[in-house]
N, C-alpha and C positions, 0 to 999 in steps of 0.2 A: 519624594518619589511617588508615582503615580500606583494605586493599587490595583493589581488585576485579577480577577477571580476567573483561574482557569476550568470547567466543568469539563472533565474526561473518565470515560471508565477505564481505558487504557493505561496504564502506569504500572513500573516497576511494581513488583514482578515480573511483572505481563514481558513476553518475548513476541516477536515479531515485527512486520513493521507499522501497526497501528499505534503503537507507543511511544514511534521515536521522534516522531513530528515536534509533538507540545513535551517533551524532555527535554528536548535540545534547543525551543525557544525559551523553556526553563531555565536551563542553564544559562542561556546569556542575558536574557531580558536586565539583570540589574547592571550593565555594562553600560543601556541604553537608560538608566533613570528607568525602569519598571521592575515594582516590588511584586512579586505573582504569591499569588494564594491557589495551593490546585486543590481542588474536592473532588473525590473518588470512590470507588467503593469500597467496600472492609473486605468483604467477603466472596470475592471475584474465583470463579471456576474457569482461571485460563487456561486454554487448551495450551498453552506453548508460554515457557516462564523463562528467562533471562535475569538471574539474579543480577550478572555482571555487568548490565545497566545501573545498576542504583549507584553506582561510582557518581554518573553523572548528576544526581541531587546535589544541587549546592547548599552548603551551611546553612542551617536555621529556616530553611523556606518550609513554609505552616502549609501541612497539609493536612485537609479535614477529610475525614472515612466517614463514611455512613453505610449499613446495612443493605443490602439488595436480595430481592428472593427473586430466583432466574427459572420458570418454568422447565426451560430446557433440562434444568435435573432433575427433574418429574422422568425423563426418560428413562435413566438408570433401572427406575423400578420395575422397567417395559424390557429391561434386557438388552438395551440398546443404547450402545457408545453414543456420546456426544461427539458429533461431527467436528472437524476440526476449523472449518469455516464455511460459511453459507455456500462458498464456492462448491464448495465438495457437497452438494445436492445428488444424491444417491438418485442416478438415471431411469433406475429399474426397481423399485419399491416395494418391497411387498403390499398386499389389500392391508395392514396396519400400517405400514408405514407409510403408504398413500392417504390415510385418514390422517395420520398427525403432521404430516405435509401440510394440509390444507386446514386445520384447525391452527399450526402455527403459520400459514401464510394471511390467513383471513380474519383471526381475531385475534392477534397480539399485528396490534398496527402503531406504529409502524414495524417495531421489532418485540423480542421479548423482552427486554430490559424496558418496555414501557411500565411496569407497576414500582420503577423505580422514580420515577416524573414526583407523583406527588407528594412522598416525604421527603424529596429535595427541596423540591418549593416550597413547602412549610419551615426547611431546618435552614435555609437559605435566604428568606424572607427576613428574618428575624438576623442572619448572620452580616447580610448586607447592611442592614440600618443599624447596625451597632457599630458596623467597623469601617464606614467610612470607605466604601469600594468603590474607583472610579470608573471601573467597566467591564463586567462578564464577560467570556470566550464559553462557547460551546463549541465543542467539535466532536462531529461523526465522521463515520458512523462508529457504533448504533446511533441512527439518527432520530429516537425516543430523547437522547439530550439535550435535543433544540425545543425540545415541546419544556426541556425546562426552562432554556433560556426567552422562550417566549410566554411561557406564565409570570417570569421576572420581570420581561418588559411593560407586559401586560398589568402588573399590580403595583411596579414601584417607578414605570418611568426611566428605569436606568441604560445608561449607553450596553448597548451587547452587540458582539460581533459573532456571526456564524459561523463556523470553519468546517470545509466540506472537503476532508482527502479523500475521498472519493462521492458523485453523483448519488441522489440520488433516487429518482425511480428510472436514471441512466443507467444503474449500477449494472456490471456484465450481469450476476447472475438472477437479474430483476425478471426478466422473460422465462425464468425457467418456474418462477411460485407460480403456484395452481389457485392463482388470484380470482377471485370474482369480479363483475364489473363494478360490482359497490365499493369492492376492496382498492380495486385500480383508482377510482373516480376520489376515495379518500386521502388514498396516498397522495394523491397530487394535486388536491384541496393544501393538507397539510403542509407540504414540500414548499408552497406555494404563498400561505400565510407566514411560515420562517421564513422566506427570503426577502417578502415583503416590509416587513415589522424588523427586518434588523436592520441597523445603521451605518452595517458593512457586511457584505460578504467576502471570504477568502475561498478561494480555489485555487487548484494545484496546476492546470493547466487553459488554455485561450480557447477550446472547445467548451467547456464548461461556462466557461466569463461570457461567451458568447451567445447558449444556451437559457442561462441565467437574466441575462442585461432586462430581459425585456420587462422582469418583477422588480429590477429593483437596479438605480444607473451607479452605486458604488460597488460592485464588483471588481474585487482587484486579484490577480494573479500572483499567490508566493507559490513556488512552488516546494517541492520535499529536496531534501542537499545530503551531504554528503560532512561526516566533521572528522576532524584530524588535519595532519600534514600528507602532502600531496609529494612521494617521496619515488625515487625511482627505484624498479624490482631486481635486485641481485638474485636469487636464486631460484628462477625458472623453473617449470615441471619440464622431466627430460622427455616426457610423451610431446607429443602435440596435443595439447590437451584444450579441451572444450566445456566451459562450464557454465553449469546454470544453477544460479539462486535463487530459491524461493518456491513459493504454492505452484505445482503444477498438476493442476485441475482437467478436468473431459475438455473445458472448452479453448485450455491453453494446449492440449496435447497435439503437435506439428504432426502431422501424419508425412504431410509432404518433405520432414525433414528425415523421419526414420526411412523412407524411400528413396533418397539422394544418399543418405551413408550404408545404406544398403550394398547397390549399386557400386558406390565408391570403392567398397571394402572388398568387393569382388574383381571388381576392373583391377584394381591399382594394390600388387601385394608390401610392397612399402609403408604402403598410407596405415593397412590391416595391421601391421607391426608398429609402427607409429603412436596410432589413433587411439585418443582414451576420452571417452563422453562422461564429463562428474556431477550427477544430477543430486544440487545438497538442499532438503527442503523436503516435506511431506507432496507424495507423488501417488498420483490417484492412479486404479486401480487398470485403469483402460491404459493408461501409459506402459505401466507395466506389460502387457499385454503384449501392446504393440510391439515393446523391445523385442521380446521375443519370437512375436510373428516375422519379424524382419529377421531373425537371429542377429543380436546387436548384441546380447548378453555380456561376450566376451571383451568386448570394448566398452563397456556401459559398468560405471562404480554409482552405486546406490549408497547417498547418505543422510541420514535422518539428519532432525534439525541441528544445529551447531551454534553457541555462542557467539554473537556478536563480534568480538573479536578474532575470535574463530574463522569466521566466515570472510573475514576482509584479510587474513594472511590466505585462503583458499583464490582469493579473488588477485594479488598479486602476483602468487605466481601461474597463474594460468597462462598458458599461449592465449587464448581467444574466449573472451565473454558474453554468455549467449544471453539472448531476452526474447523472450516469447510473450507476445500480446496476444488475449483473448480472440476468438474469430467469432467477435461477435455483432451484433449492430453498432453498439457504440465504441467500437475500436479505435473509431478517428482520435477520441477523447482519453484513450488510454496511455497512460503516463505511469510504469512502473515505478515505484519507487528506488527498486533496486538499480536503476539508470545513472543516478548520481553517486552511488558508491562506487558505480562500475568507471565512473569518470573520474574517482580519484583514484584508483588501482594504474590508469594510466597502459592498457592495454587492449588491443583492438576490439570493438565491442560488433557482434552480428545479430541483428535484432529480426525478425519476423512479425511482420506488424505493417499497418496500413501506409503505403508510401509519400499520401498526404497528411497524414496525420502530425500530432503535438509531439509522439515521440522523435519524429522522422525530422520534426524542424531542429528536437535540441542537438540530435546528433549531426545534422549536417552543418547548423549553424556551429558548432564544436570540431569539426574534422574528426572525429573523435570513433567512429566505424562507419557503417554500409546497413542498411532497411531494405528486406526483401519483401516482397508483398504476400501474401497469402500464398497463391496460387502459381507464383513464379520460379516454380521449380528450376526450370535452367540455369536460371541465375544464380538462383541458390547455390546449387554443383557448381557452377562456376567460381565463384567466389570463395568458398570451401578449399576448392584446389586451387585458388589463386595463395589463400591465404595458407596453404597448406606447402607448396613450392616455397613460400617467404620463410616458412620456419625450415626448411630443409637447409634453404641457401643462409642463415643467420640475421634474415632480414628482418623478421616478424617484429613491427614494429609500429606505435602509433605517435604521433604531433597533435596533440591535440590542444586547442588553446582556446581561453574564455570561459575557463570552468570555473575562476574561485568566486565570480558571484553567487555560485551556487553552493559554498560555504556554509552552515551552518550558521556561524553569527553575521555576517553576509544578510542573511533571510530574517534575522531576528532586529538587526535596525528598520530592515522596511516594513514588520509587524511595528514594531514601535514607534514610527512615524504615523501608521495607519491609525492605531492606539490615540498619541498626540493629537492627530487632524479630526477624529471623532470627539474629542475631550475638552476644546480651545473652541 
């Protein structure tokens, strides 16, 4: 078997979905002939913790912890909660919180988990030439990782592949740090020597590959899946129920959708008796807001994070699964992760998001729901009470087909083929 040394700070405990990527190529990689080694931190302050992933380790896989100190908990001493992700950038800052904006936008570069770099590559150095490693993985973000994976390239010559679930100085909430030009012109210095120096990149979606190509022509496209049985849903919510998974952020909050079920809920007194919005995931502050400036309250269930498992019995039986993409420049490139679980639940999926875009091809290439564009309110409403008449009449139903490539071990052969063709 071929040895792989995965470099992630994500990992069980860790909840959410930066975890589930390299677990679940974990999990199958010895299917494919690949034996993984994942190195991680000891001492992780994850904001959101899912024990009920660690099911997924398989027997005996050697995982090495090493120490991390995270500025970020310097905060606490300042009175101030640790954010729950970059996303949720506090719009309106106090004069201190505007100063530690800009101290951790401008000198923890690329992120704060950079003064973790260099006792990896010393404890890492010495762990690779002893045990016979046939090829590192870094994957971000935090994309301070790659600055390990690239001191490894850099001192021992060895094969490293980059893995990039999301962009980065693409990333949506890249525009919102109070970067300096030094700080921009670094970051994409940096960005720029990783893609260069490594001997494959992975990306999640054909915006990025496309992005990418011009530093470096092995760019390849895995994208994030979905694992389990693909099983049909018996017991329905008896609402018409509408649900969304996951971070929703200032720059995810649909304005134009809280003003289409507005509307609806007034026009149509059925729909108002019907209608249940279940937003499950930490929900920023301005959403909140809006609920109630629209008065949506009473149709609106609010639920903090939820287990994994948890979360995919909430997602079968929903009438309709919603996905909200960022409105932001890099929209085109935005590819929720939550898109492929939503494609094994096997129920109409209504996404808001760029209609050119990478999400907008997997769904239409999948029959699998409908992409509304930003600003297409009509359509929106329309749609809504198309799909809303479906569930009145017992229709509410999806066909959707060519989803098990997007399988979980599915993804973990063409990582291990990619593995093989860099290693032969």
């Amino acid at each position: 078997m071929k040895k792989v040394l995965i470099i992630t700070y994500y990992w069980p405990p860790a909840g959410g979905s930066g975890v589930q990527r390299w677990l679940k190529f974990v999990k199958y990689f010895r299917d494919f002939g690949i034996e993984p080694i994942v190195y991680t931190v000891e001492n992780a302050n994850y904001p959101i913790q899912d024990t009920s992933l660690e099911k997924d380790i398989p027997n005996g896989i050697k995982i090495l912890k090493q120490p991390i100190w995270e500025p970020n908990n310097l905060l606490s001493f300042f009175g101030k909660k640790k954010t729950e992700s970059a996303g949720f950038l506090n719009p309106n800052p106090t004069f201190f919180g505007k100063i530690l904006q800009y101290i951790r936008a401008n000198y923890f570069i690329p992120d704060a988990r950079k003064f973790w770099v260099k006792p990896s590559v010393k404890f890492l150095k010495e762990y690779i030439s002893k045990n016979n490693i046939d090829v590192i993985i870094t994957t971000g973000p935090p994309h301070s990782l790659h600055l390990i994976g690239l001191q490894l390239k850099q001192q021992l010559g060895i094969k490293w592949i980059s893995d990039f679930r999301d962009p980065w100085t693409e990333i949506d909430y890249f525009h919102q740090l109070p970067l300096s030009k030094k700080a921009i012109e670094k970051h994409y210095q940096l960005e720029q020597k990783v893609l260069k120096l490594s001997d494959a990149v992975l990306v999640v979606g054909e915006t990025m590959k496309q992005n990418y190509q011009p530093f470096n022509k092995n760019i390849l496209v895995v994208t994030n899946g979905f694992d389990g049985e693909i099983e049909g849903v018996i017991n329905l919510d008896l609402k018409f129920s509408i649900t969304h998974i996951g971070l929703m952020n200032a720059d995810r909050n649909p304005a134009m959708l809280w003003n289409v079920l507005a509307e609806i809920l007034t026009e149509n007194n059925d729909f108002a008796t019907d209608f249940k919005l279940k937003l499950i995931g930490k929900v920023d502050d301005s959403v909140k807001n809006d609920i109630e400036k629209f008065r949506l309250s009473k149709n609106v269930v609010l639920i903090d994070y939820l287990s994994h498992n948890e979360v995919i019995e909430f997602q079968k039986k929903s009438q309709v699964l919603l996905l909200i993409v960022n409105d932001v420049p890099s929209a085109k490139g935005i590819i929720t992760g939550k898109i492929f679980e939503y494609l094994m639940a096997k129920r109409p999926i209504l996404a808001i998001a760029p209609a050119n875009g990478d999400l907008a091809e997997i769904l239409n290439n999948s029959n699998a729901g409908k992409v509304v564009s930003f600003n297409d309110k009509i359509s929106l409403k329309n749609h809504i009470l198309e799909l809303y008449l479906q569930f009145k009449n017992g229709t509410l139903t999806i066909n959707s087909s060519g989803i098990n490539k997007f399988h979980r071990k599915e993804l973990t052969k063409k990582v291990a083929e990619i593995i093989n063709q860099i290693t032969t």
